[in-house]
C-alpha positions in Angstrom: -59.1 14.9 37.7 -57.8 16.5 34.3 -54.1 16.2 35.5 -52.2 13.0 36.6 -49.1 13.4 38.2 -46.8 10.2 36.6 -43.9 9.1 37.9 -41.0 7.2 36.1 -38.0 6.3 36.9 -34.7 7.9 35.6 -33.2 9.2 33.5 -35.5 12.1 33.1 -33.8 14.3 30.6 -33.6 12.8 27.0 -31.5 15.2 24.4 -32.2 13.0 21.6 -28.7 11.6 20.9 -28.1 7.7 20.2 -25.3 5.3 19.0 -25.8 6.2 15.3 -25.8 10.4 16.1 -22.3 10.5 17.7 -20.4 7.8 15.5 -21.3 9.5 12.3 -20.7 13.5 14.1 -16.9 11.5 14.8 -16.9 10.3 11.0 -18.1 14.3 9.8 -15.2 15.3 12.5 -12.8 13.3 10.5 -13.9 14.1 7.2 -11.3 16.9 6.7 -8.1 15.6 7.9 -9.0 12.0 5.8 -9.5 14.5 2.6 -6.5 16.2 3.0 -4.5 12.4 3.0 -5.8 11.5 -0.1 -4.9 14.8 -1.4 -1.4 13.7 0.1 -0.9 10.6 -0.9 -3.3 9.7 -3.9 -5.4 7.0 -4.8 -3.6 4.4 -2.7 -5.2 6.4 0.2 -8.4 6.1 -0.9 -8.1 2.2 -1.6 -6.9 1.7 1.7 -9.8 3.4 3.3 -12.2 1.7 1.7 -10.6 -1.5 1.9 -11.2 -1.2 5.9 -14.1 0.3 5.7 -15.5 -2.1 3.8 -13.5 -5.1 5.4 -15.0 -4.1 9.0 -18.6 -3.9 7.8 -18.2 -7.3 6.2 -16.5 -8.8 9.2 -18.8 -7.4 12.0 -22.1 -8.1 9.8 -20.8 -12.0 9.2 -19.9 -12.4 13.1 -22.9 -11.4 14.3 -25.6 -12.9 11.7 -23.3 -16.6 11.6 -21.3 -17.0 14.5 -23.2 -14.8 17.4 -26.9 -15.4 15.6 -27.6 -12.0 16.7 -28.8 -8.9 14.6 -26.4 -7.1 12.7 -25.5 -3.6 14.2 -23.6 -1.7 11.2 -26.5 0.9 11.2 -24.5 2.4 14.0 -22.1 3.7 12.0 -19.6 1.7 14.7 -18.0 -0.6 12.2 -17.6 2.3 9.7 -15.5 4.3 12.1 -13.4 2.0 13.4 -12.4 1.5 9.7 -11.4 4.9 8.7 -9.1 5.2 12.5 -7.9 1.7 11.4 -7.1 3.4 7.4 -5.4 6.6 9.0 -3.4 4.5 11.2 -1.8 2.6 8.2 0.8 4.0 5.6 -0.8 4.7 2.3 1.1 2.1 0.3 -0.1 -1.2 2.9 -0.5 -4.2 0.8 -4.7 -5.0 0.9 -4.4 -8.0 2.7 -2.8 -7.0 5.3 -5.5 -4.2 5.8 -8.2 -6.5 5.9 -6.6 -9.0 8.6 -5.8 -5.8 10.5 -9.9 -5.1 10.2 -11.0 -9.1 11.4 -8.7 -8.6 14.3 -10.0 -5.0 15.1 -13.8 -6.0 14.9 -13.2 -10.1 15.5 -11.2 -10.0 18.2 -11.0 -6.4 20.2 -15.2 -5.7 19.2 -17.0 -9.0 18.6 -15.5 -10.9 21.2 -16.4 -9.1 24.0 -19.9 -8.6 23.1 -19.9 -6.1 21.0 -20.0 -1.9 21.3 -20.3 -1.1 24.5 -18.5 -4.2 26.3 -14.9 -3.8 24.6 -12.2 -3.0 26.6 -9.7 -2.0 24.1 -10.1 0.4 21.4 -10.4 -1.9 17.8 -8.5 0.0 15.9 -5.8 0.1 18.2 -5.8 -3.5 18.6 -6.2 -3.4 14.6 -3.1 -1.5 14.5 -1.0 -2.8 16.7 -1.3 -6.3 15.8 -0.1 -4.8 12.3 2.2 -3.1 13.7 3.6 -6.4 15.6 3.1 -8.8 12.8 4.2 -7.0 9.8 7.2 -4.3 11.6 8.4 -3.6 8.0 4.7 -3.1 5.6 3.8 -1.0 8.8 6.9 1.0 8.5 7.4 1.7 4.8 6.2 5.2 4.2 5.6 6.7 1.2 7.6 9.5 -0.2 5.4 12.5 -0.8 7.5 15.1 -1.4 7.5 13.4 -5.0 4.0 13.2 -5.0 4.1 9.5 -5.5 2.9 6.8 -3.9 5.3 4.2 -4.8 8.1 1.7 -3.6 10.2 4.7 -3.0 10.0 5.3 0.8 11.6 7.5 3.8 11.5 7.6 7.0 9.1 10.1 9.3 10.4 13.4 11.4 9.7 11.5 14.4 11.6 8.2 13.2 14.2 11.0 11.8 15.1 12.2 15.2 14.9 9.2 17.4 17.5 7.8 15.3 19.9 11.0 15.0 19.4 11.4 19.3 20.6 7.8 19.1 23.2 8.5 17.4 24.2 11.3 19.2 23.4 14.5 16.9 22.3 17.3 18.5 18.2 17.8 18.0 18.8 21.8 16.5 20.8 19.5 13.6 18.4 16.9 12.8 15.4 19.6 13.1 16.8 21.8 10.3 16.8 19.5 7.7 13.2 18.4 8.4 10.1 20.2 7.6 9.4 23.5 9.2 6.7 23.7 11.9 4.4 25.6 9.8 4.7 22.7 7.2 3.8 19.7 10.3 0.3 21.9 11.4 0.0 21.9 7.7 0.8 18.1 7.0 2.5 17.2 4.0 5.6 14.6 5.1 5.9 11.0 5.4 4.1 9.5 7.5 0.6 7.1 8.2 -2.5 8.3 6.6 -3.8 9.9 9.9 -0.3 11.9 10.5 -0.3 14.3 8.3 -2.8 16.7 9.3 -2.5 18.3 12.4 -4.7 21.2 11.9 -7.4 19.0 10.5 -7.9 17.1 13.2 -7.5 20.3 15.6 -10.3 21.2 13.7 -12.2 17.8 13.8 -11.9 18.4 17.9 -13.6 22.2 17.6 -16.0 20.2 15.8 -16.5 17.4 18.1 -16.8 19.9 21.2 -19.3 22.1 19.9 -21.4 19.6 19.0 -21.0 18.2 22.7 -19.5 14.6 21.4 -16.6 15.0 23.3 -15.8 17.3 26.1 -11.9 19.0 26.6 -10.7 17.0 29.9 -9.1 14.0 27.5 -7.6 15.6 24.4 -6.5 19.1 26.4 -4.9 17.0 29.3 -3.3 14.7 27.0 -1.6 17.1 24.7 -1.1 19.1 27.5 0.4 16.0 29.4 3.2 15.1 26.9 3.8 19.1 25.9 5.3 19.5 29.9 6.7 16.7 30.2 8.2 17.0 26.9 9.5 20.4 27.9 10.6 19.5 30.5 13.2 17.2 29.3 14.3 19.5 26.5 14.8 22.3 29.1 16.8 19.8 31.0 18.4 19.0 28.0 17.7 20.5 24.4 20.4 18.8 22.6 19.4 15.6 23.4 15.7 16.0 23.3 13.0 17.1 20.7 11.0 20.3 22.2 7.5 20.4 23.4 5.8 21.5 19.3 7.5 18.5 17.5 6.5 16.1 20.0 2.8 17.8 19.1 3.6 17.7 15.6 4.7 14.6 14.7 3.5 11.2 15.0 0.1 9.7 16.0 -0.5 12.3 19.0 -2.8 14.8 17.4 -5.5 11.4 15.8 -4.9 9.2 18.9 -5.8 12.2 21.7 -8.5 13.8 20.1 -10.1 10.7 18.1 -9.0 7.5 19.9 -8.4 8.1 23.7 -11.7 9.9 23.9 -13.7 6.7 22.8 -16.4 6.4 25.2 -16.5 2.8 25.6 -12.7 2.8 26.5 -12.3 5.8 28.3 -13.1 6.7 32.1 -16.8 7.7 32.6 -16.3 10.8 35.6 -13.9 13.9 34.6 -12.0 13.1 37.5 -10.9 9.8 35.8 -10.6 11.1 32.9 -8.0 13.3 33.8 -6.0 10.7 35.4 -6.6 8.2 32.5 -5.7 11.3 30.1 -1.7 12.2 32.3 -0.8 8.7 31.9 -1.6 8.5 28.3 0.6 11.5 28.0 3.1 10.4 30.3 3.7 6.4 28.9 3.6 8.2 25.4 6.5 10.1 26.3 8.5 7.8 27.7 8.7 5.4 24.7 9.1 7.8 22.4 12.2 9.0 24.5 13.8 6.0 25.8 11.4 3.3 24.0 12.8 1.1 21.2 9.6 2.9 19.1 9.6 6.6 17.9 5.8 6.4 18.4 3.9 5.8 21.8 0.4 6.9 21.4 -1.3 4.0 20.2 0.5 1.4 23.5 -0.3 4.2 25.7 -4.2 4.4 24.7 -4.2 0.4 25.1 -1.9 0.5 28.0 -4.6 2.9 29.8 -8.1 0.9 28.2 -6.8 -1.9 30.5 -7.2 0.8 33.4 -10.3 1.9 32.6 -12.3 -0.2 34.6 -10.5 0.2 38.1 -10.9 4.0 37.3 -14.2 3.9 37.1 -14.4 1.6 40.2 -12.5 3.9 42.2 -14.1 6.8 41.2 -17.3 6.4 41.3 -19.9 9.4 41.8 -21.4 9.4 44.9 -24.8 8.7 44.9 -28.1 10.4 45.9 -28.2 10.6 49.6 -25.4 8.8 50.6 -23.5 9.9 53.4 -20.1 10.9 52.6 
């Protein structure tokens, strides 16, 4: 007999993709938008990049070889990543220290300590960044002012931290708007801001990127932007004095960098689309109510966490059905 039928079991289908493949197409995705913040904000950009690149590497390499006695994984390209969302969650001017105890948390804590990629809960550099965020309000708050080109002790405040405070204060949104930066200038991204907020486009880009190369498919970032766009609109039709409309919620802030590159981690994130699209509304939906009636101008970042610790009853619950069972 010249032909042997052989039988295996599944999966059957192997695209040759791996760990290291899609971390380093999500690095290439973010390539653009990081260049454009050190064109932005300078050299202080770059140091903090590297700082928690290099700081993550270090940390996760360290763990594993001394404390877990297991084989390094920074191959993967994991550590690297979660460096750069942890640098373009920062403001440019972050003292170093602070970055690299933002790193041992995001890799010792949120990573190593559940066993590594693939078993943490949380997104790292979420964890990375709100610990920061938590632990140092005012380093984490201190933006750099760019419309001087400087990166300096000279600070301001962002659009989004702009208008929260004028709505608070009563001014009607068409009066704060028009002294901030025009719409065309946010997709453009040159304002105040962390490292990772000033380059919508960029990251728009990134996501084109990211779906044609079949990293990511549209059911997270779409529904999430899309999430926050009607429920932002919704409130500004209600009432458009007191509320910032649909494109400068879009604009502004963390949105663009935590939908497209953070909520779609796979690890974190729901495995069906059905899930997906749930997990995906109330990351919009949590988002937008902190930003409007939170004590932060931001959401994005407690929403992703918020919606990580959901994750696994999603995936309970919706479970595909499988292979000949009855219905």
């Amino acid at each position: 007999m010249s032909k042997l039928l052989t039988i295996t079991p599944s999966p059957h289908i192997h695209q040759g993709d791996s760990v290291d493949k899609i971390m380093y197409r999500v690095i290439f995705a973010l390539i653009p938008a990081l260049a454009w913040s050190f064109f932005v904000f300078g050299l202080s950009a770059v140091m903090v990049t590297l700082t928690a690149v290099l700081a993550c590497v270090i940390f996760e390499w360290l763990i594993q070889k001394f404390m877990l006695k297991t084989e390094p994984t920074i191959k993967d390209g994991s550590a690297v990543l979660t460096g750069i969302l942890l640098a373009m969650n920062l403001p440019a001017q972050i003292p170093l220290w602070i970055i690299i105890l933002g790193s041992l948390v995001a890799i010792g804590i949120a990573k190593l300590s559940f066993g590594g990629l693939g078993q943490n809960i949380f997104n790292p550099a979420l964890v990375g960044r709100v610990f920061l965020l938590i632990s140092f309000p005012v380093q984490m708050t201190s933006w750099p002012n760019v419309t001087k080109n400087i990166v300096d002790a000279t600070t301001e405040a962002t659009p989004l931290a702009l208008v929260k405070e004028g709505l608070k204060n009563g001014t009607p949104f068409n009066e704060i708007v028009a002294d901030l930066p025009a719409y065309s200038e946010l997709l453009l991204g040159k304002f105040s801001g962390s490292m990772g907020e000033v380059s919508a486009l960029l990251l728009l880009a990134g996501l084109v990127y990211m779906l044609v190369r079949k990293v990511v498919t549209w059911h997270i970032p779409v529904t999430t932007l899309g999430t926050i766009a009607i429920f932002t609109g919704i409130l500004w039709l209600i009432d458009p004095s007191g509320n910032a409309d649909p494109m400068f919620h879009l604009l502004t802030g963390g949105v663009m960098l935590g939908a497209i590159f953070m909520a779609t981690d796979m690890v974190t994130s729901p495995m069906s689309k059905r899930g997906q699209l749930i997990y995906s509304v109330g990351i919009g939906a949590i988002t937008v109510c902190i930003r409007v009636w939170g004590a932060y101008p931001e959401g994005i970042s407690f929403a992703i966490l918020i919606m990580n610790a959901f994750t696994p009853l999603i995936n309970n619950y919706l479970k595909p059905k499988r292979f000949g069972e009855k219905k």
